[in-house]
C-alpha positions as CSV (number, residue, x, y, z in Angstrom):
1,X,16.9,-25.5,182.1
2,X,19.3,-23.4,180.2
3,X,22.2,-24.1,183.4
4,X,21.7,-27.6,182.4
5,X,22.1,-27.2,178.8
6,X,25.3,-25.1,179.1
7,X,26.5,-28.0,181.3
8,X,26.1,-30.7,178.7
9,X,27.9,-28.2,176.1
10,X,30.5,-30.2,174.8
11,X,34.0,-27.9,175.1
12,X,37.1,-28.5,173.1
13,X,41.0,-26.9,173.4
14,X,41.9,-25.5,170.1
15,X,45.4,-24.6,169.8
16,X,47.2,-22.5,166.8
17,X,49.3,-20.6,165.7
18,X,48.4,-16.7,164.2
19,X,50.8,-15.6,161.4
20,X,51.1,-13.2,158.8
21,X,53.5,-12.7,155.5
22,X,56.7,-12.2,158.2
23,X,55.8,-14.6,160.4
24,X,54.6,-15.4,163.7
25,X,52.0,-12.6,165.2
26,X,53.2,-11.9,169.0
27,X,50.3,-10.3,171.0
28,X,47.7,-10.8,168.8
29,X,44.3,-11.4,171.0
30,X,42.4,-14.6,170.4
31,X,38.7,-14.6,172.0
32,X,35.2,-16.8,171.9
33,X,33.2,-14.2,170.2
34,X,30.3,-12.8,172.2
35,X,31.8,-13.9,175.4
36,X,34.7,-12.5,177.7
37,X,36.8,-15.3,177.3
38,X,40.2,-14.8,175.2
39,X,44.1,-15.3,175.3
40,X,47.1,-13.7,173.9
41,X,49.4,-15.2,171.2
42,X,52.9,-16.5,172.7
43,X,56.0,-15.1,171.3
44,X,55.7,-18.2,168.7
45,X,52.2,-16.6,167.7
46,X,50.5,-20.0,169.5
47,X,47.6,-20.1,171.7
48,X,45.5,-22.4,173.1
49,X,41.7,-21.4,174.1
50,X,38.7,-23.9,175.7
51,X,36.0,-23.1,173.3
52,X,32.2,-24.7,173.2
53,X,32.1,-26.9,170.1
54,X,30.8,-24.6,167.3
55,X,31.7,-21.3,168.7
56,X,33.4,-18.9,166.8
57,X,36.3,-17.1,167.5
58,X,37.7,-13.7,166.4
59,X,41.7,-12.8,166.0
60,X,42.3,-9.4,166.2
61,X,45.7,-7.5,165.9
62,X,45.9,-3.6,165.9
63,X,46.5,-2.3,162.2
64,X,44.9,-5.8,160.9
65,X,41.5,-6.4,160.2
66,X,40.1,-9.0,162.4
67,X,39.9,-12.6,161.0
68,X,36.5,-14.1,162.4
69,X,36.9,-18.2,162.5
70,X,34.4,-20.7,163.2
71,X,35.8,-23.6,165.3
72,X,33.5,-26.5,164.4
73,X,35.2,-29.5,165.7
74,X,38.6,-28.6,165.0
75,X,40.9,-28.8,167.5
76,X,44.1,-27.1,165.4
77,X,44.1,-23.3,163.6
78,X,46.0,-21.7,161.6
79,X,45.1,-17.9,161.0
């Protein structure tokens, strides 16, 4: 039962941009928490990641704290 509940889990693409006080954050690691499934921000700091609706997602950048974000329905992040 639980393979058929994961296949009715609705998934969305949320797409962003990670910054900080000089600008875009290049290489800064963008994941589904509790799961294996990340990307790494563009030399624009974007990203774009296929999350389940309501997951939560951590951005994480060496010498930052990480920045734990839950996705909800949106589709668009800024972090």
């Amino acid at each position: 039962m639980s393979g058929e509940l994961a296949q009715q889990q609705k998934v969305i693409e949320v797409s962003g941009t990670v910054t900080d006080s000089s600008g875009p954050v290049i290489g800064a690691t963008v994941a589904v928490k509790g799961t294996s499934t990340g990307v790494i921000t563009d030399i624009d700091g974007n990203f774009k990641l296929k999350v389940p609706v309501g997951a939560t997602i951590t951005v994480s950048y060496i010498g930052y704290s990480d920045k734990i974000v839950s996705v909800d329905n949106k589709t668009e992040l800024k972090s």
